[in-house]
DSSP file (Angstrom, degrees, kcal/mol; ACC not computed):
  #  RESIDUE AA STRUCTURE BP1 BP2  ACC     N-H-->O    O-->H-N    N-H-->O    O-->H-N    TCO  KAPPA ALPHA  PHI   PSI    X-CA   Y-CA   Z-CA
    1    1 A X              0   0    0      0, 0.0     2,-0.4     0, 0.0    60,-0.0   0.000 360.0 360.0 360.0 140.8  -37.8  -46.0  -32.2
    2    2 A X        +     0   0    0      3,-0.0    60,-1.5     4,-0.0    61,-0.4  -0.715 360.0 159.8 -87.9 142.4  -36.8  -46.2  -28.3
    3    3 A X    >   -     0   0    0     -2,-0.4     3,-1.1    59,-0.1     4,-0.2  -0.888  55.2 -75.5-149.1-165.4  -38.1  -43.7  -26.2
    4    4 A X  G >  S+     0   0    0      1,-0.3     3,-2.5    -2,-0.2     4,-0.4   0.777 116.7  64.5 -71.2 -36.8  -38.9  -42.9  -22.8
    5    5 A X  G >  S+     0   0    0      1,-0.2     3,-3.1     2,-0.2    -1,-0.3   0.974  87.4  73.2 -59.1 -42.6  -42.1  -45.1  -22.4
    6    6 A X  G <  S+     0   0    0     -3,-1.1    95,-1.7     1,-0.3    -1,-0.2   0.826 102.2  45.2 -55.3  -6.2  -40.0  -48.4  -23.0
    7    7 A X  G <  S+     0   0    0     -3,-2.5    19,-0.4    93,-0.2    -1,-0.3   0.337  95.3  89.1-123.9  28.3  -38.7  -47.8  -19.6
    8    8 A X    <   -     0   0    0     -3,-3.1     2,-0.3    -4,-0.4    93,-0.2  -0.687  64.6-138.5 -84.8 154.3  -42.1  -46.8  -17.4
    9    9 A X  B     -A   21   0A   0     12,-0.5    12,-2.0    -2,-0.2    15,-0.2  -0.663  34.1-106.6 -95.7-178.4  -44.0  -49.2  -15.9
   10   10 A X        -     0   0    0     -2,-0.3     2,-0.2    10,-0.2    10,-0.2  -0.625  12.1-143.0-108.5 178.5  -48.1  -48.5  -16.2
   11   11 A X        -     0   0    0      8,-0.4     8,-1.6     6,-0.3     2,-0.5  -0.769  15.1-146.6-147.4 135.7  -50.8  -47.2  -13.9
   12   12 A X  B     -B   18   0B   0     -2,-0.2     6,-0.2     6,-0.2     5,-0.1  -0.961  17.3-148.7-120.9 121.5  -54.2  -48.9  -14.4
   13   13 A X    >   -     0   0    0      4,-1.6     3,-2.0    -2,-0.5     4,-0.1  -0.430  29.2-103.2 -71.4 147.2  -57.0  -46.2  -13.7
   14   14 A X  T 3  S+     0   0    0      1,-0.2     3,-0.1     2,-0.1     0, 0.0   0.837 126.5  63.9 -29.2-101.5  -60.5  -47.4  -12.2
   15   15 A X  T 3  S-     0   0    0      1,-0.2    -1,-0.2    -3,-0.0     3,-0.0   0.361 123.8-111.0  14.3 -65.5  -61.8  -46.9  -15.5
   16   16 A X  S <  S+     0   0    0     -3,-2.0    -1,-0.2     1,-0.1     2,-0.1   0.177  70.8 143.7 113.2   1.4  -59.3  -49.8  -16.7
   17   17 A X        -     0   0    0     -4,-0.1    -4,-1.6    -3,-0.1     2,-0.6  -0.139  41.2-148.1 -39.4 123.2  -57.0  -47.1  -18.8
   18   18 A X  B     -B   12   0B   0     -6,-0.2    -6,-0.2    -2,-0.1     2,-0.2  -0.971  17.6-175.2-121.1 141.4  -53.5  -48.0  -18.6
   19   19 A X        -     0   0    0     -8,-1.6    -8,-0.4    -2,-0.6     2,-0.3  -0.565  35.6-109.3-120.7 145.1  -50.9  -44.9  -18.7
   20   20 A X        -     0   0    0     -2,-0.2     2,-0.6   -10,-0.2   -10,-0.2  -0.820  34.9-132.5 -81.3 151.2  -46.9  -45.0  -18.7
   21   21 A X  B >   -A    9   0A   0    -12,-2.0     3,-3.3    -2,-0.3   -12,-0.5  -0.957  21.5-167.3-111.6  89.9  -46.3  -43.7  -15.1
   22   22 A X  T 3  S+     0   0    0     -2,-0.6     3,-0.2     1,-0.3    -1,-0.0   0.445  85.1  77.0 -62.0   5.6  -43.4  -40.8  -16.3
   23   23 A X  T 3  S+     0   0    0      1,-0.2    -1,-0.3     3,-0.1   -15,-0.0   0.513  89.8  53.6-119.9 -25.0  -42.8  -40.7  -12.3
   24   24 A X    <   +     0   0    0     -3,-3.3     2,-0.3   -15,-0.2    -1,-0.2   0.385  70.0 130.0-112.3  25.9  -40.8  -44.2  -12.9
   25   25 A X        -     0   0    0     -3,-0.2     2,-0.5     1,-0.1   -17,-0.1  -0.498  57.0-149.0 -28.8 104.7  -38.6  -42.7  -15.4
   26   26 A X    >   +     0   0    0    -19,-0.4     3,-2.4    -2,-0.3    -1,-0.1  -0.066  44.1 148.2 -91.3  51.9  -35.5  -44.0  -13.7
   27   27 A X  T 3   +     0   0    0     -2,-0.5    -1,-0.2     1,-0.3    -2,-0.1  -0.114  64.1  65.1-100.8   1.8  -33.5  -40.9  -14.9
   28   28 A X  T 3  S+     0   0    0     -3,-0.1    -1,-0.3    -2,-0.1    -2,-0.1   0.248  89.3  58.7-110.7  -8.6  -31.5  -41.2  -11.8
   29   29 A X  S <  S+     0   0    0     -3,-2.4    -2,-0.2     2,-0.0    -3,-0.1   0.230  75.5 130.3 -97.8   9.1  -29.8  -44.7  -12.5
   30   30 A X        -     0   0    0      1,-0.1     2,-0.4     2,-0.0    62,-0.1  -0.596  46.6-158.6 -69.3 150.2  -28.3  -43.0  -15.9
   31   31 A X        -     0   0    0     60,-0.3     2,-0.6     0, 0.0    64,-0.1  -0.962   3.6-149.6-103.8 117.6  -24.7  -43.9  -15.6
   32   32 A X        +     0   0    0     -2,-0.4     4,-0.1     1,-0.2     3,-0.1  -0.783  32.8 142.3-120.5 156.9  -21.9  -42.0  -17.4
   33   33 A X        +     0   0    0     -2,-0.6     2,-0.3     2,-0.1    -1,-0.2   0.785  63.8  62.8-102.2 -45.4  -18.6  -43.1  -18.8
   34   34 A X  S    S-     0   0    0      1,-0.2    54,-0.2    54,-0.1    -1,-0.0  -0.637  94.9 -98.7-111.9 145.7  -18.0  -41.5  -21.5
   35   35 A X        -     0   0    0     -2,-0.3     2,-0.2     1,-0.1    53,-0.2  -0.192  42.9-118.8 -45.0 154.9  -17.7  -37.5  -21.8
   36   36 A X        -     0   0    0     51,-0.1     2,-0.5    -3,-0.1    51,-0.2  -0.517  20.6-122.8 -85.4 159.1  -21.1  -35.7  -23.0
   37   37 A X  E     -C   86   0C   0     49,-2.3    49,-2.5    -2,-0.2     2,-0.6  -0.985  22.4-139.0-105.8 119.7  -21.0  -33.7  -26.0
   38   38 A X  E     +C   85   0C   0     -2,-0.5    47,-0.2    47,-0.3     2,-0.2  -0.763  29.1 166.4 -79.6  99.4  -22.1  -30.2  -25.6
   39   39 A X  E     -C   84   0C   0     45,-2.4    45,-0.7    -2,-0.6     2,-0.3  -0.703  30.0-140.8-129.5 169.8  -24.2  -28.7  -28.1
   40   40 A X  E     -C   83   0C   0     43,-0.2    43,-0.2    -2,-0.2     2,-0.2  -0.900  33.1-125.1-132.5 113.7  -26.6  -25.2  -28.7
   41   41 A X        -     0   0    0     41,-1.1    40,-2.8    38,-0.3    41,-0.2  -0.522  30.7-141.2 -89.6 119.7  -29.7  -26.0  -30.4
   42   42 A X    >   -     0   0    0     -2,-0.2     3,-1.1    38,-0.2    -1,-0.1  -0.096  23.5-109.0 -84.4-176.1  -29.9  -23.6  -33.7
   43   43 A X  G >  S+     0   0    0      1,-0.2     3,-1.8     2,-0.2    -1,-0.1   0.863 116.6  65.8 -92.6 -23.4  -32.9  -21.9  -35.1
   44   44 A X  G 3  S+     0   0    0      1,-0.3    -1,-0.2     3,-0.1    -3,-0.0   0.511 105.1  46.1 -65.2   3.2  -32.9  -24.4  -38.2
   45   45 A X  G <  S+     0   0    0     -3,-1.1     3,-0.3     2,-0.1    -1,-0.3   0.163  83.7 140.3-134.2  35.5  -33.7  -27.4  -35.6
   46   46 A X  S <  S-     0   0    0     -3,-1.8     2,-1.4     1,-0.2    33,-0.1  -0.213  88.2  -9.8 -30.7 137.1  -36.5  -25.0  -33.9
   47   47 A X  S    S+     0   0    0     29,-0.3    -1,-0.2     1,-0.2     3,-0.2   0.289 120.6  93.9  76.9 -52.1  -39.1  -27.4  -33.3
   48   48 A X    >>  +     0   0    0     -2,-1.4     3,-1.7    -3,-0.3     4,-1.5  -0.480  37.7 157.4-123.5  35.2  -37.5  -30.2  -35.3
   49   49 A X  H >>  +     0   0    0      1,-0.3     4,-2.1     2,-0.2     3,-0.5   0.836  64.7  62.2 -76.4 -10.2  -35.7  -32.2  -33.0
   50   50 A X  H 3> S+     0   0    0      1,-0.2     4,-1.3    -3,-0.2    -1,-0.3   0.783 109.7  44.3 -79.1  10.4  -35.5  -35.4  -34.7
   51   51 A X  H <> S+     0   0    0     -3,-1.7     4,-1.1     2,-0.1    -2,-0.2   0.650 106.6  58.1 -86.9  -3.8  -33.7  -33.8  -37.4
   52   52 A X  H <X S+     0   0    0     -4,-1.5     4,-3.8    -3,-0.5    -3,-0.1   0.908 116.3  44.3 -70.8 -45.3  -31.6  -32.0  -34.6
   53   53 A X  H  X S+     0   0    0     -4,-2.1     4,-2.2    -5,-0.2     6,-0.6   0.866 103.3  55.1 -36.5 -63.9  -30.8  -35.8  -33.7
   54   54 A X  H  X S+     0   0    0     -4,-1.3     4,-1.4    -5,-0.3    -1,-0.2   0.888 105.9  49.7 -72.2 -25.6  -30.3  -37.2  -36.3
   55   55 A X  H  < S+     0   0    0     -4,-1.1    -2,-0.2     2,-0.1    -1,-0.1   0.933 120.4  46.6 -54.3 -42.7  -27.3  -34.5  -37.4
   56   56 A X  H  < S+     0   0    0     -4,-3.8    -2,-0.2     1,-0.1    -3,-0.1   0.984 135.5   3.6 -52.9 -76.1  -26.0  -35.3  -34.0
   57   57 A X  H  < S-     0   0    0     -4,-2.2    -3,-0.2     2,-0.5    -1,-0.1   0.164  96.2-109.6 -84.2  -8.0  -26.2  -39.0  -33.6
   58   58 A X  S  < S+     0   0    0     -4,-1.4     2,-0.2    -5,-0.4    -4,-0.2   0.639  96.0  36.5  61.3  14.5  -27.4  -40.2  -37.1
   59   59 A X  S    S-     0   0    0     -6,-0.6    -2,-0.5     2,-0.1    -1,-0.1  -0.883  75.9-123.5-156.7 170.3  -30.8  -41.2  -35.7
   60   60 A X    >   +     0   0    0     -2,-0.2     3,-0.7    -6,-0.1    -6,-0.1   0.476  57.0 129.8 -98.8   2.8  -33.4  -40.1  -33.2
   61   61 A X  T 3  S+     0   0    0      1,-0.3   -58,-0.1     2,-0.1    -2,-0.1  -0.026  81.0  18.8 -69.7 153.0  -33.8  -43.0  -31.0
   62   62 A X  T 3> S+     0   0    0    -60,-1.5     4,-2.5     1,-0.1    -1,-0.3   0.831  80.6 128.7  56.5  32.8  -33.5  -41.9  -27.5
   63   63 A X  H <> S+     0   0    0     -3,-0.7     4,-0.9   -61,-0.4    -2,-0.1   0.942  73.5  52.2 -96.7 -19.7  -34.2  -38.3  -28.3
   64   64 A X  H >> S+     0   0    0    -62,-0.2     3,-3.2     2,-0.2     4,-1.5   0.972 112.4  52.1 -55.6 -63.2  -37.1  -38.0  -25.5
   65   65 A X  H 3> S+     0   0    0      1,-0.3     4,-2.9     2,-0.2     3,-0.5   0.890 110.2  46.1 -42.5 -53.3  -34.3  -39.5  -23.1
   66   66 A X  H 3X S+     0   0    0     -4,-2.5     4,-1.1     1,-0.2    -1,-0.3   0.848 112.1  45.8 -59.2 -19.0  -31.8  -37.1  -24.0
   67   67 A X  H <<>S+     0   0    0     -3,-3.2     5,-1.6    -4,-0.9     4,-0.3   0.772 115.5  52.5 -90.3 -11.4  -34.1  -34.0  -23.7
   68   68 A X  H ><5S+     0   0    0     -4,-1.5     3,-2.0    -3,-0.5    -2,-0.2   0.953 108.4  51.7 -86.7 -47.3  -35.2  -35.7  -20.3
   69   69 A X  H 3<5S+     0   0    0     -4,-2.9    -2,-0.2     1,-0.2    -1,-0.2   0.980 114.8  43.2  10.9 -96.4  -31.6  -35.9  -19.3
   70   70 A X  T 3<5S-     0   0    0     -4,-1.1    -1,-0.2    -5,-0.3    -2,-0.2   0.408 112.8-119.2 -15.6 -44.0  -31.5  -32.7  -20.1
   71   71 A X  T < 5S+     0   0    0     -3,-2.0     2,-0.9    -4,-0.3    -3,-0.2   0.303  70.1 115.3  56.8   9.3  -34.6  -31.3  -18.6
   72   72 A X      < -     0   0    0     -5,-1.6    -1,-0.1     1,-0.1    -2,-0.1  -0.905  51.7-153.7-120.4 122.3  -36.7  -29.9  -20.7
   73   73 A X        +     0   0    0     -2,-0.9     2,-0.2    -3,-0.1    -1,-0.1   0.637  68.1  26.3 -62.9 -29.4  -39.7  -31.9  -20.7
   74   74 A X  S    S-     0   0    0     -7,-0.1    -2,-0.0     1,-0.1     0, 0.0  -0.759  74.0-117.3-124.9 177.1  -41.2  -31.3  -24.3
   75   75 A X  S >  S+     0   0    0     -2,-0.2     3,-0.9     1,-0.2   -28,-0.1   0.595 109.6  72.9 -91.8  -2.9  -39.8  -30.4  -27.4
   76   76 A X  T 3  S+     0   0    0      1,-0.3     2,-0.3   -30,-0.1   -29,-0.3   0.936  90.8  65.3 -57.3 -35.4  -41.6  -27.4  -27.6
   77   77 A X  T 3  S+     0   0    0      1,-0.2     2,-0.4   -30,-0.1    -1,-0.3   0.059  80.3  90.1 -81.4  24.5  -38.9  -26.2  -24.7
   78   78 A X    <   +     0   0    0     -3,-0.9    -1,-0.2    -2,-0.3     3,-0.1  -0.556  54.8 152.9-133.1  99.0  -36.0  -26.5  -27.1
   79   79 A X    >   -     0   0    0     -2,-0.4     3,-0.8     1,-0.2     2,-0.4  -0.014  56.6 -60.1 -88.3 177.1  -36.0  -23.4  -28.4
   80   80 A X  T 3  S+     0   0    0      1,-0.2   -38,-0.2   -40,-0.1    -1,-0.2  -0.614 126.2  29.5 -48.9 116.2  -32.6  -21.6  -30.0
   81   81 A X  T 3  S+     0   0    0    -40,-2.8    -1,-0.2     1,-0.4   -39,-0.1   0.054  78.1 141.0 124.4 -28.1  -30.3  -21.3  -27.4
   82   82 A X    <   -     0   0    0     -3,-0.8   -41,-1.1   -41,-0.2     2,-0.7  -0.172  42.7-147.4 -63.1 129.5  -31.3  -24.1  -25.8
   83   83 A X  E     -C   40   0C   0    -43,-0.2     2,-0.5    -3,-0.1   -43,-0.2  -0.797  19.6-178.0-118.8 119.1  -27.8  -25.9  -24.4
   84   84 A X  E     -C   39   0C   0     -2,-0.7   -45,-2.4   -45,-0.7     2,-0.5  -0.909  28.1-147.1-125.6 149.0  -27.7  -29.9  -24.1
   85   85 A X  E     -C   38   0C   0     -2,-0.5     2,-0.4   -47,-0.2   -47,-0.3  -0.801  23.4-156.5 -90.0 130.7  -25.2  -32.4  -23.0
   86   86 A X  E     -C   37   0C   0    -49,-2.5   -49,-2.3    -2,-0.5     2,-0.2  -0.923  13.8-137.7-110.3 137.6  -25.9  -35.7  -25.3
   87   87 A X        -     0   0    0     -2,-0.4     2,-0.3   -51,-0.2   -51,-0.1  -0.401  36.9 -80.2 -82.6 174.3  -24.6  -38.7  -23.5
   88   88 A X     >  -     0   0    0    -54,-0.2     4,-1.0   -53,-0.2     5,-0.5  -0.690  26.4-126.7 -80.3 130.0  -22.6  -41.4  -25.9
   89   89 A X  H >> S+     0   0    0     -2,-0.3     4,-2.7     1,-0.2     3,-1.8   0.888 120.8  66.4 -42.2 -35.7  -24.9  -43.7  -28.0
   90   90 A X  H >> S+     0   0    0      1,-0.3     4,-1.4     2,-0.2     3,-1.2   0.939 114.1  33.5 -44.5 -71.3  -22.1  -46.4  -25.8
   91   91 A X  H 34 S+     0   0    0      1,-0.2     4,-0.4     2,-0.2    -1,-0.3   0.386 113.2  55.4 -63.9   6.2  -24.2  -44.7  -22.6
   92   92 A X  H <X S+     0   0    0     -3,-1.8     4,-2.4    -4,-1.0    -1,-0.2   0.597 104.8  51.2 -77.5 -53.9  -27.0  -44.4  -24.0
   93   93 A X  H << S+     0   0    0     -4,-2.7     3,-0.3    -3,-1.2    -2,-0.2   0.975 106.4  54.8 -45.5 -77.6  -27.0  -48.0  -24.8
   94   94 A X  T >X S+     0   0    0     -4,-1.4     4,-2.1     1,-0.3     3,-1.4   0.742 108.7  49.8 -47.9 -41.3  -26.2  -49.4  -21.0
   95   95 A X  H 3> S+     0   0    0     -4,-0.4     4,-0.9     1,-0.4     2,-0.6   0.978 110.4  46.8 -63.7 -45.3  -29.1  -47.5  -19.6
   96   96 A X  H 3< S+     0   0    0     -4,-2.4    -1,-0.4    -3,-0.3    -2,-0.2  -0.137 118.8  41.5 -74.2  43.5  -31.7  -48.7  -22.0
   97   97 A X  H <4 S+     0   0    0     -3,-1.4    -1,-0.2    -2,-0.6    -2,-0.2   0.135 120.4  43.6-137.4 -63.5  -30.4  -52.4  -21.7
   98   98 A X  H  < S+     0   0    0     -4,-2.1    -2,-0.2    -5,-0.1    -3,-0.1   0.798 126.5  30.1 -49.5 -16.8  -30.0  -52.1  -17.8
   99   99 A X  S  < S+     0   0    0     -4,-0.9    -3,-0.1    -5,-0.2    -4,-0.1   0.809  82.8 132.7-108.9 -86.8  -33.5  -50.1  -17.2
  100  100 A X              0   0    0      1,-0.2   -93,-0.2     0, 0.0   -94,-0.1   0.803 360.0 360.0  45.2  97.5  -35.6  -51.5  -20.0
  101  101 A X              0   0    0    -95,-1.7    -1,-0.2   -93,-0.2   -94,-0.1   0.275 360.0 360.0 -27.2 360.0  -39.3  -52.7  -18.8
């Protein structure tokens, strides 16, 4: 699955931990072409966004990107009600190929 970590670089603590560093998210190079899709997160995907995903898109790859997109930072924060633009897997595509670690 892609997510958001394939496109961090790391941070190596004194210790000699290495971290993704979410601070080089580059969540500001997304480009879009293609219209967003407009959706309201139901109570049946409460929780459960890769099955919200996968109804959407037919998989879940990227769904951390989208909700980072998005703004909401976890998945706990997409509650019912909750309204997200999903980019097109086409843009979707271009970022991860162009940003990609």
């Amino acid at each position: 699955m892609i997510t958001r970590y394939d496109f961090m670089t790391t941070q190596t603590q004194a210790d000699g931990t290495v971290y993704p560093d979410c601070l080089s998210l580059p969540l500001d190079k997304f480009i879009r072409k293609e219209p967003l899709e407009q959706v309201v997160v139901k109570q049946e995907h409460y929780l459960r966004p890769d099955l919200f995903f996968a109804d959407k898109r037919g998989n879940n790859n990227m769904e951390d990107i989208i909700l980072w997109l998005n703004n909401v930072s976890s998945r706990r924060e997409m509650v019912p009600g909750t309204e997200l633009n999903i980019p097109s897997a086409s843009d979707l595509n271009s970022f991860y190929i162009r940003n990609r670690i």
